[in-house]
C-alpha positions as CSV (number, residue, x, y, z in Angstrom):
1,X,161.6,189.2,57.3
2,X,160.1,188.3,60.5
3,X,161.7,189.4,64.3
4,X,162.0,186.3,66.5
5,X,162.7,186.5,69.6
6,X,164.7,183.9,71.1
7,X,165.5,182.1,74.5
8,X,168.7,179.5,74.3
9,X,171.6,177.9,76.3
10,X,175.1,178.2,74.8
11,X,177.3,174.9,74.9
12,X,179.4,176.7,78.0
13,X,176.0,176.1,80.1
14,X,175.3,180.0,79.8
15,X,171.6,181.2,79.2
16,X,171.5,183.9,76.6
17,X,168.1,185.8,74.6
18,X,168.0,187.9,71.9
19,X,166.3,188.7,68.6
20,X,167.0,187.6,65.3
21,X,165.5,188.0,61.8
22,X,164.7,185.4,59.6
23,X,161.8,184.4,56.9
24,X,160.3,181.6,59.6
25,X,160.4,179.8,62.7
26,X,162.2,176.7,60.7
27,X,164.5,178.9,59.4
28,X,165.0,180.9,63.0
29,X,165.6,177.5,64.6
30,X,168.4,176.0,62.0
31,X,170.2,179.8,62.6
32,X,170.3,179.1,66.5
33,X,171.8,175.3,65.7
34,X,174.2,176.8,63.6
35,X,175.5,178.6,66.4
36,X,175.7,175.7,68.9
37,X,172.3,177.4,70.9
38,X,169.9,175.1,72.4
39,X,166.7,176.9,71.8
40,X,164.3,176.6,75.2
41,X,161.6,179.0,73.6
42,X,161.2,181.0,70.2
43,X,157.9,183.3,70.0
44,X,157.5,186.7,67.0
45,X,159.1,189.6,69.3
46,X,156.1,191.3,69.4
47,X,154.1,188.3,70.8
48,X,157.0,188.2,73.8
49,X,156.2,191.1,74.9
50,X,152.5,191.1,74.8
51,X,151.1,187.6,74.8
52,X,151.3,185.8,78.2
53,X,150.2,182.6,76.7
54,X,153.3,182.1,75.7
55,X,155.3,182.8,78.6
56,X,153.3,180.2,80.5
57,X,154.0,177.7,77.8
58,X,158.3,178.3,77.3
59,X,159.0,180.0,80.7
60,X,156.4,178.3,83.6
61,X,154.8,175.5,82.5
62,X,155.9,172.4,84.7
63,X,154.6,168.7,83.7
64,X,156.1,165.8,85.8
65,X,157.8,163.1,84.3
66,X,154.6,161.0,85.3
67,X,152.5,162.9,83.6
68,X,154.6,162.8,80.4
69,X,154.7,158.9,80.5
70,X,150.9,158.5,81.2
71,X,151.0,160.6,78.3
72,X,153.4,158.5,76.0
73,X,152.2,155.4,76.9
74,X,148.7,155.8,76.3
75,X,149.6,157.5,72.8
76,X,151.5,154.3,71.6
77,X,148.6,152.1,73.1
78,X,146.1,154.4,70.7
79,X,148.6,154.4,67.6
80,X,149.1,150.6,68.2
81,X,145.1,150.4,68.0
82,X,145.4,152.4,64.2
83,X,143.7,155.5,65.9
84,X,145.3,158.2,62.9
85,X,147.9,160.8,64.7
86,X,145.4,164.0,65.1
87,X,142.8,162.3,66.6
88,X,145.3,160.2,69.2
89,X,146.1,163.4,70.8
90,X,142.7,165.0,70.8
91,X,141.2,162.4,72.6
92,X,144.2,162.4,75.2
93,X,143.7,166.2,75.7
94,X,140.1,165.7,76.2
95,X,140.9,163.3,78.9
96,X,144.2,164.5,80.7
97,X,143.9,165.7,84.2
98,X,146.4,168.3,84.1
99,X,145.0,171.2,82.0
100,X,148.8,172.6,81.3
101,X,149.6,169.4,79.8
102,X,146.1,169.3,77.6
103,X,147.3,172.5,76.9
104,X,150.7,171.6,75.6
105,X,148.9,168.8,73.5
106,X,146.3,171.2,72.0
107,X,148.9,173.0,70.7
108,X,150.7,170.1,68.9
109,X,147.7,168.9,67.8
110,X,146.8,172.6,66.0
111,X,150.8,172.6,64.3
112,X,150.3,169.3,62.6
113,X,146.8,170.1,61.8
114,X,148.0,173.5,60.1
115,X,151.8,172.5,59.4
116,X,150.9,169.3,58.2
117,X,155.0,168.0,59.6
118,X,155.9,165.3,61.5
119,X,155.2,164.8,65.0
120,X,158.9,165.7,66.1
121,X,158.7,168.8,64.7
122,X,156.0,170.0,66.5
123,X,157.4,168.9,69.7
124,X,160.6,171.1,68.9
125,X,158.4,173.9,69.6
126,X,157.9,172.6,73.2
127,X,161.5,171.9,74.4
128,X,160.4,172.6,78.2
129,X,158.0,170.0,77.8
130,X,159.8,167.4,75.7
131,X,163.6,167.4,76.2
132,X,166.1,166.4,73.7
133,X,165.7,162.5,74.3
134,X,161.8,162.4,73.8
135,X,162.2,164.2,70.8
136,X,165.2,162.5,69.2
137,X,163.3,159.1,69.8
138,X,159.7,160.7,68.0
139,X,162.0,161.6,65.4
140,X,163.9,158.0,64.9
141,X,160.7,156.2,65.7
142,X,158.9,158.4,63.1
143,X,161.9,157.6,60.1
144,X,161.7,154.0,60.9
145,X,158.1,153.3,60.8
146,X,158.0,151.9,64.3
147,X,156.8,155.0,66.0
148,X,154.0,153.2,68.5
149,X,156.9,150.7,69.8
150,X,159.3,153.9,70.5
151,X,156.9,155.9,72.4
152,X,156.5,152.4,74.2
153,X,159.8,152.4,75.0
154,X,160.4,155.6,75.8
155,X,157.1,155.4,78.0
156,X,159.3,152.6,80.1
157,X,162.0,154.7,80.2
158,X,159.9,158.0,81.9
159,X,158.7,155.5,84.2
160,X,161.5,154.4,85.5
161,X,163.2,158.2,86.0
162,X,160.3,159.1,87.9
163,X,160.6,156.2,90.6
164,X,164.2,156.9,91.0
165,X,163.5,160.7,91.0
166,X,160.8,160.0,93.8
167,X,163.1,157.6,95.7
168,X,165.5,159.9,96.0
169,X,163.4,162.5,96.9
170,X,161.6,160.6,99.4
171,X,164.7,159.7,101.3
172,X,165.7,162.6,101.5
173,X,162.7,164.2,102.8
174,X,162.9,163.3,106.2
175,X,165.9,164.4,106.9
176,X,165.2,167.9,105.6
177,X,162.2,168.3,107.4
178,X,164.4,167.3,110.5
179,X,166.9,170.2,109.8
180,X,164.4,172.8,109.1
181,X,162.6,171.9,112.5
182,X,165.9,171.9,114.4
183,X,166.9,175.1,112.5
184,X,163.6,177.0,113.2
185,X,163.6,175.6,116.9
186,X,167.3,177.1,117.6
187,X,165.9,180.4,115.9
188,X,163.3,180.8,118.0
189,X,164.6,180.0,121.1
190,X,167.3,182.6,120.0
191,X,165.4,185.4,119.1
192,X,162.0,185.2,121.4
193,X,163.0,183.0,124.3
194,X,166.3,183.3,125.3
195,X,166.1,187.5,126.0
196,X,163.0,186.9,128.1
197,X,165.9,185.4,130.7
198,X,168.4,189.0,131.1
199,X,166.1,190.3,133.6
200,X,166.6,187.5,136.1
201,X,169.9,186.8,135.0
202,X,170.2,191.0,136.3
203,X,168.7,190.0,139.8
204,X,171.0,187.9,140.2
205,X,173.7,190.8,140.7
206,X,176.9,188.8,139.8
207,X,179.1,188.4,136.7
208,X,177.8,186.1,134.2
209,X,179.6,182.9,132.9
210,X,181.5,183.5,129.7
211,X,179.2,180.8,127.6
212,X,175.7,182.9,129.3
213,X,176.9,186.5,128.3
214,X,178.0,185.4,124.5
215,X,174.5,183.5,124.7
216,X,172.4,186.9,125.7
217,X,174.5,188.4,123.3
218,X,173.5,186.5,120.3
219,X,170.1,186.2,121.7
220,X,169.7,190.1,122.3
221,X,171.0,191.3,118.4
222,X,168.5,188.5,117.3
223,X,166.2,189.9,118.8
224,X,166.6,193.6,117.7
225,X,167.3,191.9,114.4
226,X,165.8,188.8,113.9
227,X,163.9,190.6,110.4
228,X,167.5,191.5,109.1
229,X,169.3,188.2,109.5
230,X,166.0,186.4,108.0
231,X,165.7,188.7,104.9
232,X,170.4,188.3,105.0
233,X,169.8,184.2,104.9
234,X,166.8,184.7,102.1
235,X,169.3,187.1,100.2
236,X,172.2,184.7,100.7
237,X,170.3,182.0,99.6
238,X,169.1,183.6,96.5
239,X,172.6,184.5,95.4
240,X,174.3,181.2,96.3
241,X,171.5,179.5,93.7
242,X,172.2,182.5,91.3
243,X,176.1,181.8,91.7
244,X,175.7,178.0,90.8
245,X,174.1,179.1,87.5
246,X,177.1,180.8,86.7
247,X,179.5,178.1,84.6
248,X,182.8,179.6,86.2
249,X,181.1,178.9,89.7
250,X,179.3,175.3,88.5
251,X,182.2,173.6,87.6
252,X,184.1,173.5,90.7
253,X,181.2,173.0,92.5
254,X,180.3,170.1,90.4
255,X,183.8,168.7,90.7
256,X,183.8,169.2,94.5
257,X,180.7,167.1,94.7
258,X,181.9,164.2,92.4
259,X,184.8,164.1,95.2
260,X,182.9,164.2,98.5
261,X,183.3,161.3,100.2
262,X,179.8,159.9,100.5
263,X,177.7,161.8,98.4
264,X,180.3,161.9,95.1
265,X,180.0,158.3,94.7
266,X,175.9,158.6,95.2
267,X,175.7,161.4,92.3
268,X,177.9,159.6,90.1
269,X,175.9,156.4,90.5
270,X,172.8,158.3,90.0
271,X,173.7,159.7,87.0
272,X,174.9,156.5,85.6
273,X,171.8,154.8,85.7
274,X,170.6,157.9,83.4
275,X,173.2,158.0,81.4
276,X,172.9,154.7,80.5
277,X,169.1,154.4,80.5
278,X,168.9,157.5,78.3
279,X,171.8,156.2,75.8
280,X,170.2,152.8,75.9
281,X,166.5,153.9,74.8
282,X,168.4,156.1,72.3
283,X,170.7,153.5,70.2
284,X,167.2,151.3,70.9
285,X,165.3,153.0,68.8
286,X,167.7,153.8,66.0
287,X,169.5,156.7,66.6
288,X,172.9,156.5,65.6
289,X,175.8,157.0,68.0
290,X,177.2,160.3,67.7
291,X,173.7,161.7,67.7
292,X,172.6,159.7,70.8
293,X,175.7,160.8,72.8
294,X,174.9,164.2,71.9
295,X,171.1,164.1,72.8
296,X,171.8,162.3,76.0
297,X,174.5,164.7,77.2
298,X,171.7,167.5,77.5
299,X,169.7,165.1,80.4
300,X,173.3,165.1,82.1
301,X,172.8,167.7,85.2
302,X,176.7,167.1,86.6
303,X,178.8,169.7,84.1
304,X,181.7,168.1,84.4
305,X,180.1,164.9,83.2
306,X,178.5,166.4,81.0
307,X,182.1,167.8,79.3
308,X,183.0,164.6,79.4
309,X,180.4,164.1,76.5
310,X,182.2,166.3,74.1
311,X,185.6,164.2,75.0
312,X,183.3,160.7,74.2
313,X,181.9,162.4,71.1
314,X,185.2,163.4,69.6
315,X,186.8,159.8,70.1
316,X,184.0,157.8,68.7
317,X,184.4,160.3,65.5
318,X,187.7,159.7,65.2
319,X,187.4,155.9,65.1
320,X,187.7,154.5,68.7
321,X,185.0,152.3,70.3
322,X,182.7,153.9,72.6
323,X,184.1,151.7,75.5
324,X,187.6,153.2,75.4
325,X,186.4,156.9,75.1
326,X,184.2,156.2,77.8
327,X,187.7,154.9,79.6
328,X,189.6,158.1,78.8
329,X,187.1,160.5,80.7
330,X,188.5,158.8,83.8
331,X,185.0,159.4,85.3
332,X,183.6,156.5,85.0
333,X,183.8,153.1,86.9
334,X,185.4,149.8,85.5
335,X,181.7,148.2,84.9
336,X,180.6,150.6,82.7
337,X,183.6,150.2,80.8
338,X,183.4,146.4,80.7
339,X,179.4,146.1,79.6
340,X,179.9,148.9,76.5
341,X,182.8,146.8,75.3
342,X,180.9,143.5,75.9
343,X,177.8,145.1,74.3
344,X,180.0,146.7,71.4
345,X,181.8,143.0,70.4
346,X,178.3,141.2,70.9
347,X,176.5,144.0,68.9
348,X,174.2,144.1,71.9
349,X,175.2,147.6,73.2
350,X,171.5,148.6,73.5
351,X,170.3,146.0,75.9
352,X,173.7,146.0,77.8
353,X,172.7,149.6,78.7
354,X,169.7,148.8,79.7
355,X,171.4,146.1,82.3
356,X,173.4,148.8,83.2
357,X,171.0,151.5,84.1
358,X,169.3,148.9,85.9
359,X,172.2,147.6,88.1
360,X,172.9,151.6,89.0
361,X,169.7,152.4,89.4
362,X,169.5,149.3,92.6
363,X,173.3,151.0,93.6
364,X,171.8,154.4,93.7
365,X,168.8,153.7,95.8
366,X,171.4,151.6,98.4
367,X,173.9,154.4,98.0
368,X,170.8,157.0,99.0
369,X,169.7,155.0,101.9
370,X,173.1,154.6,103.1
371,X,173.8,158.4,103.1
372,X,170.2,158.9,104.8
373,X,171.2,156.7,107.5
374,X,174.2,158.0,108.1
375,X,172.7,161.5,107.7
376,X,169.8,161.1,110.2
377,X,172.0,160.7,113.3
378,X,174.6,163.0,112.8
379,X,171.6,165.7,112.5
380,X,170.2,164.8,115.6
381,X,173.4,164.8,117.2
382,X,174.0,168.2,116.2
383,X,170.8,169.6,116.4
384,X,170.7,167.9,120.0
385,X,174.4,169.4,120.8
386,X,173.7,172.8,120.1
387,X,170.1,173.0,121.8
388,X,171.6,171.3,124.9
389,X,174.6,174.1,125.1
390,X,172.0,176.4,124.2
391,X,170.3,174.9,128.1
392,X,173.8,174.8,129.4
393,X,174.4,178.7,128.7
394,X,171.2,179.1,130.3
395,X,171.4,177.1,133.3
396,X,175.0,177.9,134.9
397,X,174.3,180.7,135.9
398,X,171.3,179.5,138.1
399,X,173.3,176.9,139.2
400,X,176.3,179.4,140.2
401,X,174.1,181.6,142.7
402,X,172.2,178.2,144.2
403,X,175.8,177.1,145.2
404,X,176.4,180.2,146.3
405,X,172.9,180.2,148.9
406,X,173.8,177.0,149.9
C-alpha cells in the first residue's frame, strides 16, 4: 500500500489535506469521490514533502484562461488535421510561450505515453490547470468520438470568459487606481505633511479651532505611528480575505452582495452568462444533465448560487424539468426560466443556453459600465471632500489670527 497525500475541497466550500493509503493514484482518487472531496492535488507523501516540482505544479502554477484556449484550439486544429494525440501536444509544448504551461503539457504528454489512458484522465491529475468543465468535455468528447469538435467548442467557450473576465477587469481598473491614489494622498498628507504645521500653529498663541486640533491630532499619532497603522491595515486585510474563506463567514457575505443595490444585480448577471455558457458547452457536447449541473456548479464563485445547484440537481432527479427547478431557487430572473423551458419543449436546450449566456454577457458589460460610472464620481467626490476639509482644518486657523490683525 502506497501513502498519498492529499489536497481537496469538501462540498461545505471547506479546504481540507490529509494522507490516505491505497494500492494507486486511481484508486486514491475514487476514495476521495467517495467521500464528496474535490481533489485539487494528490502527490506519494514522501514526494510532498521533498519534491518542489510538485508544489509548483498543484499549489502555484497560474495559466490564464487565454493561454488555455490558445492551447485548446490549436489542439483541435492539429487533431482535426489527423496529427495522432502524443505528438499533438509535443509539438504544442515545443512551441508554447509560457514554460509553466509547456510544463503542464509535458507532463500529460509523459502519463499517456506511460499510462497509455485517455486524455481526460491525465488531465484529472491537473485539476488547477483544467477545472471540472474542461475535463468533463475531454471526457464526453473522448466517448463520442468527436473529440477535435469539443475542444473546438470548448476553445470558444475559454474565449469568450476571458473577454468578459478582462472587461470587467478593465472597468474596474480605473477606478481602483483612483482610490488607491486618493487613499495614499490623504495618508501622506496625514502622516508627513500635516505635523510639519504645529509649530506655526504654536506661534500663533491662541486656541485652536475644534476641526484643526482633532486634525493635528490625527496627524501627530500618524506620524508617531504611521508603521503601526500600515502593518494594522495589511493585518486587517489579510484576515478579512482569510475570513471570507471561511463558509460560515462566505455565505452571508455572498448573500449580502446578491442584495446590494447596484452591484447584486451586476454579480448575478455575471454569473449567469457563466452559468449558462458553461451548462450550454456541457449538454453541447454530450454530457448528460445531472452530470453537467454538477460539473458546472464548481465554475460557480457565488456560494449561495452555487447551493442552489444541489436544490436544481435534486429536482431534475426526481422528475421535474430543469426550467422549474431553476424557478424554485428563486434566484434567478424570469428569462432564464422562459429560454430553459423553450429550449427543453424544442429539444434545443443547448443552443438556447448559448443565447442566453450571450444576452447576459452584453447585460453584464452594461451593468459594469453603469456601476463604473456611477462609481467614478462619487470617488472623486469623496476623495475631493475629505482632502478639501483636510485644507479647511488647516486654514481656519490662519484665517482666525489674520481677522484678528486686521
Amino acid at each position: 500500500m502506497l501513502k498519498y497525500h492529499y489536497i481537496a475541497v469538501m462540498p461545505s466550500g471547506e479546504r481540507v489535506d490529509g494522507v490516505l493509503s491505497s494500492r494507486d493514484r486511481h484508486e486514491a482518487l475514487r476514495r476521495l469521490r467517495e467521500l464528496s472531496y474535490h481533489p485539487i492535488s494528490l502527490v506519494p507523501a514522501d514526494e510532498a514533502r521533498t519534491d518542489v516540482r510538485h508544489l509548483l505544479r498543484d499549489g502555484w502554477r497560474r495559466i490564464g484562461t487565454t493561454d488555455l484556449a490558445v492551447l485548446t484550439r490549436q489542439l483541435s486544429a492539429l487533431l482535426q488535421a489527423g496529427m495522432p494525440m502524443l505528438e499533438a501536444l509535443q509539438t504544442l509544448r515545443r512551441q508554447s510561450a509560457n514554460p509553466r504551461l509547456a510544463a503542464v503539457i509535458g507532463e500529460v504528454e509523459q502519463t499517456l505515453s506511460r499510462d497509455a489512458g485517455t486524455l481526460a484522465d491525465a488531465l484529472d491529475q491537473h485539476p488547477r490547470v483544467f477545472d471540472g468543465v474542461y475535463r468533463g468535455m475531454v471526457r464526453s468528447g473522448e466517448e463520442g468520438g468527436n473529440l477535435a469538435e469539443v475542444l473546438d467548442d470548448l476553445a470558444a467557450s475559454l474565449s469568450r470568459a476571458a473577454r468578459v473576465r478582462g472587461q470587467v477587469f478593465a472597468a474596474f481598473l480605473y477606478p481602483a487606481f483612483l482610490l488607491l491614489l486618493g487613499a495614499a494622498a490623504i495618508f501622506v498628507l496625514m502622516s508627513f505633511v500635516i505635523p510639519r504645521f504645529s509649530d506655526l500653529f504654536e506661534s500663533f498663541d491662541q486656541r485652536l479651532p475644534r476641526a484643526t486640533e482633532m486634525l493635528m491630532a490625527v496627524s501627530s499619532f500618524l506620524d508617531a505611528w504611521w508603521w503601526a497603522v500600515l502593518a494594522a491595515v495589511l493585518a486587517g486585510s489579510a484576515a478579512a480575505a482569510w475570513a471570507v474563506t471561511r463558509p460560515s463567514v462566505r455565505r452571508p457575505c455572498h448573500l449580502a452582495l446578491l442584495r446590494a443595490p447596484v452591484l447584486g444585480p451586476m454579480c448575478l448577471k455575471i454569473e449567469i452568462a457563466r452559468i449558462a455558457r458553461t451548462l450550454g458547452v456541457l449538454l453541447g457536447s454530450g454530457v448528460v444533465l445531472l452530470d453537467a449541473l454538477r460539473i458546472a456548479a464548481d465554475t460557480v464563485s457565488n456560494v449561495v448560487l452555487r447551493e442552489s445547484f444541489e436544490s436544481m440537481a435534486r429536482d431534475v432527479s426526481g422528475g421535474q424539468d430543469l426550467a422549474h427547478a431553476i424557478e424554485r431557487t428563486g434566484h434567478y430572473p424570469p428569462l432564464v426560466v422562459n429560454l430553459v423551458r423553450t429550449g427543453e419543449h424544442t429539444g434545443r436546450l443547448p443552443e438556447m443556453l448559448s443565447e442566453l449566456s450571450e444576452i447576459y454577457e452584453d447585460e453584464s458589460q452594461r451593468a459594469v459600465t453603469a456601476a463604473v460610472k456611477l462609481l467614478e464620481p462619487v470617488l472623486i467626490l469623496v476623495m475631493g471632500l475629505v482632502i478639501a476639509g483636510i485644507v479647511a482644518a488647516v486654514m481656519l486657523p490662519v484665517f482666525q489670527t489674520s481677522a484678528m490683525i486686521s
